[in-house]
C-alpha positions as CSV (number, residue, x, y, z in Angstrom):
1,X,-30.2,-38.7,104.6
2,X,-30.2,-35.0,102.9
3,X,-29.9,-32.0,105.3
4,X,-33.3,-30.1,104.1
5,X,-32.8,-27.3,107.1
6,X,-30.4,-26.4,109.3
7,X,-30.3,-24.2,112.2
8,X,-27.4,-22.9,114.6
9,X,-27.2,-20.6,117.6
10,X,-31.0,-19.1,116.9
11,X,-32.2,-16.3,119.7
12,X,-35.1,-14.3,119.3
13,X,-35.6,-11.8,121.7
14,X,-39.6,-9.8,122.3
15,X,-39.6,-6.2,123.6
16,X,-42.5,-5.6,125.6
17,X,-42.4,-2.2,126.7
18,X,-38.7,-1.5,128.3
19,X,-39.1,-4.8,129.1
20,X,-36.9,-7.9,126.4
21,X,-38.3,-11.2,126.9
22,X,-36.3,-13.6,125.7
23,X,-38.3,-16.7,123.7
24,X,-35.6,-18.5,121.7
25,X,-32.3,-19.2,123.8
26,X,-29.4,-20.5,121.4
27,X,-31.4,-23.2,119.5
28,X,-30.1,-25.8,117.2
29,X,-32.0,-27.5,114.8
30,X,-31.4,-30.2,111.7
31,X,-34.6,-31.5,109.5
32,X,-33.8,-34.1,107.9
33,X,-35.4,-35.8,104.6
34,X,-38.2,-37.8,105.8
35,X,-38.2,-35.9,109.3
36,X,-41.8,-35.3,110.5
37,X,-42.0,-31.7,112.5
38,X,-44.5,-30.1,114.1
39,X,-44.9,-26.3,116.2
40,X,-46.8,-26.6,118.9
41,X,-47.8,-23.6,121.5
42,X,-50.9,-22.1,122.4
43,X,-53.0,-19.6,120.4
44,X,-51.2,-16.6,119.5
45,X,-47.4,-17.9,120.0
46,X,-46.3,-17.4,116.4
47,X,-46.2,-20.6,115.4
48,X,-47.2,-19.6,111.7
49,X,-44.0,-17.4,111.4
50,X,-41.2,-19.5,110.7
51,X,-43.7,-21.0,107.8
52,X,-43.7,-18.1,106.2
53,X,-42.2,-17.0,103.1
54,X,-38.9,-14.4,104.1
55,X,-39.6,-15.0,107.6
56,X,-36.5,-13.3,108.8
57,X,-37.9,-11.6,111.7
């Protein structure tokens, strides 16, 4: 199958205040061809981000 996305090693990492909440801990990640994916959180989690265009954030 062809690799459409791969992924290595992603953090992401929230400051709140003085406070860093830590959301993405060292994720890998291949989609594949024909690979069905879906985001799922709750209201307000950013799940729209990472379908945006130049999300680099």
């Amino acid at each position: 199958m062809t690799k459409l996305i791969e992924i290595r090693d992603l953090s992401k990492v929230y400051e709140r205040g003085k406070q860093k909440v830590e959301v993405l801990h060292h994720i890998d990640l291949d989609v594949e061809q024909g690979d069905f994916l879906a985001l799922m959180g709750p209201s307000g989690s950013s799940k729209a981000g990472p379908s945006s265009p130049g999300c680099a954030s």
